[in-house]
MIVEXSE-761412 format. One record per residue (C-alpha): residue number from 1; residue in one letter; chain; z negated, x negated, y. Coordinates in nm, 3 decimals, padded with zeros to 5 digits. Layout:
# MIVEXSE-761412
<atom resi="NUM" resn="A" chain="A" z="Z" x="X" y="Y"/>
...
# end
This chain:
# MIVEXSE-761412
<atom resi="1" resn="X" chain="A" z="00.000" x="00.000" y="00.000"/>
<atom resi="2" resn="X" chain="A" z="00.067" x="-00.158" y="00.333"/>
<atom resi="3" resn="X" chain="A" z="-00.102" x="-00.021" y="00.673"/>
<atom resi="4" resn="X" chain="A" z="00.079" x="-00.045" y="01.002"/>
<atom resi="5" resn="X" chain="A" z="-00.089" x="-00.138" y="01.295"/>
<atom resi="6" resn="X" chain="A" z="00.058" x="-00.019" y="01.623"/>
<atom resi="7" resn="X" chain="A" z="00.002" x="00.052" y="02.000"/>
<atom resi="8" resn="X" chain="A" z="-00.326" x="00.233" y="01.867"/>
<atom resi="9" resn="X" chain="A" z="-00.489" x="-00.060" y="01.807"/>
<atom resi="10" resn="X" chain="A" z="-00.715" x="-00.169" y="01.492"/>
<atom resi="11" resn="X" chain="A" z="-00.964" x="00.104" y="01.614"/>
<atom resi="12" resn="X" chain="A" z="-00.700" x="00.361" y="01.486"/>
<atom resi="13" resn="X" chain="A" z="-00.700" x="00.215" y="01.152"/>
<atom resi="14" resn="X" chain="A" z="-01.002" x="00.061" y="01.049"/>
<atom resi="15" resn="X" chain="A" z="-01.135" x="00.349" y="00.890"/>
<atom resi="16" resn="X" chain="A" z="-00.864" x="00.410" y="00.686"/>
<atom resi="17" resn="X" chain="A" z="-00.784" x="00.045" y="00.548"/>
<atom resi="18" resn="X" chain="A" z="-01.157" x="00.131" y="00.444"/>
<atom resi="19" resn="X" chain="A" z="-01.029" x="00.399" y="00.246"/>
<atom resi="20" resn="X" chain="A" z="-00.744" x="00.247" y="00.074"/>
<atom resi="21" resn="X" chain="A" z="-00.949" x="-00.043" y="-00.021"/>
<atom resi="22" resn="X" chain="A" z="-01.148" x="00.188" y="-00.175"/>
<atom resi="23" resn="X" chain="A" z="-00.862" x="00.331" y="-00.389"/>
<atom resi="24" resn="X" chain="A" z="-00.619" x="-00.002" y="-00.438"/>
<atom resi="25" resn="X" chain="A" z="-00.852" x="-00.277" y="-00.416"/>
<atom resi="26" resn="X" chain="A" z="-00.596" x="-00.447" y="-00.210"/>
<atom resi="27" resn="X" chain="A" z="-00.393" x="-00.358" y="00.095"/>
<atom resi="28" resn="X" chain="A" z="-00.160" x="-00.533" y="00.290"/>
<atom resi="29" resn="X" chain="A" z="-00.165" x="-00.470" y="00.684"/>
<atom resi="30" resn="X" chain="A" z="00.147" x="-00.533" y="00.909"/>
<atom resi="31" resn="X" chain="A" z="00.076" x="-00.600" y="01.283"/>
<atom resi="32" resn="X" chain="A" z="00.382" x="-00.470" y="01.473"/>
<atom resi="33" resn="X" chain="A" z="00.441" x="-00.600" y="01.843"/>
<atom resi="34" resn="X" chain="A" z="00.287" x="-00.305" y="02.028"/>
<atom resi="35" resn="X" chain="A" z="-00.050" x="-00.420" y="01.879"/>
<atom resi="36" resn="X" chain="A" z="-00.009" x="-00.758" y="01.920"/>
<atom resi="37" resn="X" chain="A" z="00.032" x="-00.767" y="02.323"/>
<atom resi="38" resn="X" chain="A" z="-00.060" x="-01.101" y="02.382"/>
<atom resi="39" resn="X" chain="A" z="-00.328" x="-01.174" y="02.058"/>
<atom resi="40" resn="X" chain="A" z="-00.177" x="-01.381" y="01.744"/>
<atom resi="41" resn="X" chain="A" z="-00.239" x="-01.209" y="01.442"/>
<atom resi="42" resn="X" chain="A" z="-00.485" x="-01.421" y="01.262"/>
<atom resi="43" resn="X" chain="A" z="-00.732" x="-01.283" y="01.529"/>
<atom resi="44" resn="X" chain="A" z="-00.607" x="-00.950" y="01.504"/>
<atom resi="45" resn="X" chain="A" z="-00.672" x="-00.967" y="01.107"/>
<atom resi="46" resn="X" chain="A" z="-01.010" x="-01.131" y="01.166"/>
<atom resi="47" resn="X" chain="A" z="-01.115" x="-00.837" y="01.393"/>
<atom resi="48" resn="X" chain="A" z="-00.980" x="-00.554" y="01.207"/>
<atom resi="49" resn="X" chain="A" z="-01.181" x="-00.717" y="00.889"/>
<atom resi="50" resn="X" chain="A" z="-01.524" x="-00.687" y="01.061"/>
<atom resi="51" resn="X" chain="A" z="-01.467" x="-00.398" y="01.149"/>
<atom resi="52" resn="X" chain="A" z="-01.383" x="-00.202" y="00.838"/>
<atom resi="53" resn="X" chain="A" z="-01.599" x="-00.442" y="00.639"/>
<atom resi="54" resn="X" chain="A" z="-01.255" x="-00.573" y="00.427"/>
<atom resi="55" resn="X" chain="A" z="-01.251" x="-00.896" y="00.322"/>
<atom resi="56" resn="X" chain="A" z="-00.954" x="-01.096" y="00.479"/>
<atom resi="57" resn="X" chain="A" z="-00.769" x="-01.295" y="00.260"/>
<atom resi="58" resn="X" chain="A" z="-00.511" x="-01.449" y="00.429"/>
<atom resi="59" resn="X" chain="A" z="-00.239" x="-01.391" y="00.685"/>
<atom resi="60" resn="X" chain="A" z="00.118" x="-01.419" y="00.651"/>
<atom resi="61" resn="X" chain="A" z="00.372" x="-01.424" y="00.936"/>
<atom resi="62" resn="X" chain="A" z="00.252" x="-01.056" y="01.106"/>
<atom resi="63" resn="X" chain="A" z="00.113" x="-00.972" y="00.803"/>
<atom resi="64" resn="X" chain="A" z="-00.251" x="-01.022" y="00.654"/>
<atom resi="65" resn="X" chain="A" z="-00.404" x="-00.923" y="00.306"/>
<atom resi="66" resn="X" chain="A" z="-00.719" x="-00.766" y="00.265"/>
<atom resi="67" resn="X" chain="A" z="-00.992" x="-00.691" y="-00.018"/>
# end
């Protein structure tokens, strides 16, 4: 399962990368440009991990894995 990340922000999907971690275990989250502004995505990922309590595994281009 892979979450998108948008102009919303982390805040609009925290809770449910919760919930798919829940269900898959793992879940892949893609950071489009509207999110990313003027952040890099490791520090996106990092953020959006503390905040839904995942476990960030590693990023990948605008992509980061999560358990």
């Amino acid at each position: 399962m892979t979450v998108r990340v948008g102009k919303g922000g982390i805040e609009a999907v925290a809770e449910e990368l919760t919930d798919q971690l829940r269900e898959r275990g793992l879940v892949k989250v893609k950071f489009l440009r509207s999110a990313r502004g003027g952040t890099d995505t490791e520090t996106l990922a990092s953020e959006l991990a503390e905040e839904s309590t995942a476990e960030l595994i590693e990023t990948r281009g605008h992509t980061a894995t999560y358990r």
